[in-house]
C-alpha positions as CSV (number, residue, x, y, z in Angstrom):
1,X,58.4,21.2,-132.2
2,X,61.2,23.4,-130.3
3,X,60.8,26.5,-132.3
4,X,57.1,26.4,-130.8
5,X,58.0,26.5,-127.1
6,X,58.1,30.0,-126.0
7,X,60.6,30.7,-123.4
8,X,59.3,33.2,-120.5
9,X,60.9,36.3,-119.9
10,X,62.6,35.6,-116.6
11,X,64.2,32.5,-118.5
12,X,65.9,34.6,-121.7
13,X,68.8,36.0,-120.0
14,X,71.3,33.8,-121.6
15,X,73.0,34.7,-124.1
16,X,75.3,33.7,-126.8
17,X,77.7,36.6,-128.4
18,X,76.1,39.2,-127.3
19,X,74.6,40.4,-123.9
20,X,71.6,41.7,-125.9
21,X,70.5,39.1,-127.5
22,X,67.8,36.9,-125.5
23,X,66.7,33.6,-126.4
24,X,62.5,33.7,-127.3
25,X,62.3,29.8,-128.0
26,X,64.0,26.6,-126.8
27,X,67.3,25.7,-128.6
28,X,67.1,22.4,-130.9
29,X,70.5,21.9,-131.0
30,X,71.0,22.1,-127.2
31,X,71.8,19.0,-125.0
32,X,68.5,19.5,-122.9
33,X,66.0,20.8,-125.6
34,X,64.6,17.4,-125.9
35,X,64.2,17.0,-121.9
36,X,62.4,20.9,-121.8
37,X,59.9,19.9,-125.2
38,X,58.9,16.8,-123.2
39,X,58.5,18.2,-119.9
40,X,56.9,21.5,-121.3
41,X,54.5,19.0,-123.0
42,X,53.7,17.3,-119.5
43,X,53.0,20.5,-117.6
44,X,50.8,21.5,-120.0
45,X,48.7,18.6,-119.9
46,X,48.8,18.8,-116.0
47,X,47.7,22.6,-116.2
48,X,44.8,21.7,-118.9
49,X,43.4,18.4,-117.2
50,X,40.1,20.3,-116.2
51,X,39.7,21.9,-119.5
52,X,41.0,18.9,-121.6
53,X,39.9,15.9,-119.4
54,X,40.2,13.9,-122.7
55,X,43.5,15.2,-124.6
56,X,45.6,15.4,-121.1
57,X,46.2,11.6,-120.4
58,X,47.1,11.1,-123.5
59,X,49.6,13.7,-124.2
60,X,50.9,12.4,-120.2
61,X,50.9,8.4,-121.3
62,X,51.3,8.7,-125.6
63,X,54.5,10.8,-125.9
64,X,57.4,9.3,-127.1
65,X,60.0,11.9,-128.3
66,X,58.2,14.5,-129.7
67,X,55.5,12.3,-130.9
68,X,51.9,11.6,-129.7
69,X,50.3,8.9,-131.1
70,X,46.8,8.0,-130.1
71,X,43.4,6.8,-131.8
72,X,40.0,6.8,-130.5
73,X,36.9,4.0,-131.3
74,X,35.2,6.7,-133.7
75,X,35.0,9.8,-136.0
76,X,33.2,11.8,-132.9
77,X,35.4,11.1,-129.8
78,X,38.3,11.9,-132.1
79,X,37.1,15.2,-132.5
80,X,36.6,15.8,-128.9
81,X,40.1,14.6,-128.1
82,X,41.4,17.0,-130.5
């Protein structure tokens, strides 16, 4: 799931051994990468909420970790959610 967040441009100064190299995606092996997949996560579903009026509660209230678990009462809402 972390190699999947892009990082904005702004946000890719840091660096590790070399000034010139600029970090595109979030770190998994960083302290806060799991706090910055979750809350990247949660934005999105706040920005999307008109498009997605049915995925975006459930990505805010069925996350755990960087899980989403969710089910629907048939084969057609499903689809829709997804």
């Amino acid at each position: 799931m972390f190699r999947q967040i892009k990082v904005q441009e702004p946000s890719k100064r840091f660096f590790r051994p070399s000034p010139g190299d600029h970090l595109k995606i979030v770190t998994h092996r960083a302290k806060p990468a799991p706090y910055l997949a979750t809350r990247c996560l949660l934005q999105l579903a706040h920005e999307g909420k008109n498009k997605y009026p049915l995925a975006a509660p459930i990505i805010q209230n069925s996350t755990y970790m960087d899980g989403i678990l969710s089910a629907a009462d048939n084969i057609t809402t499903a689809k829709d959610i997804q």
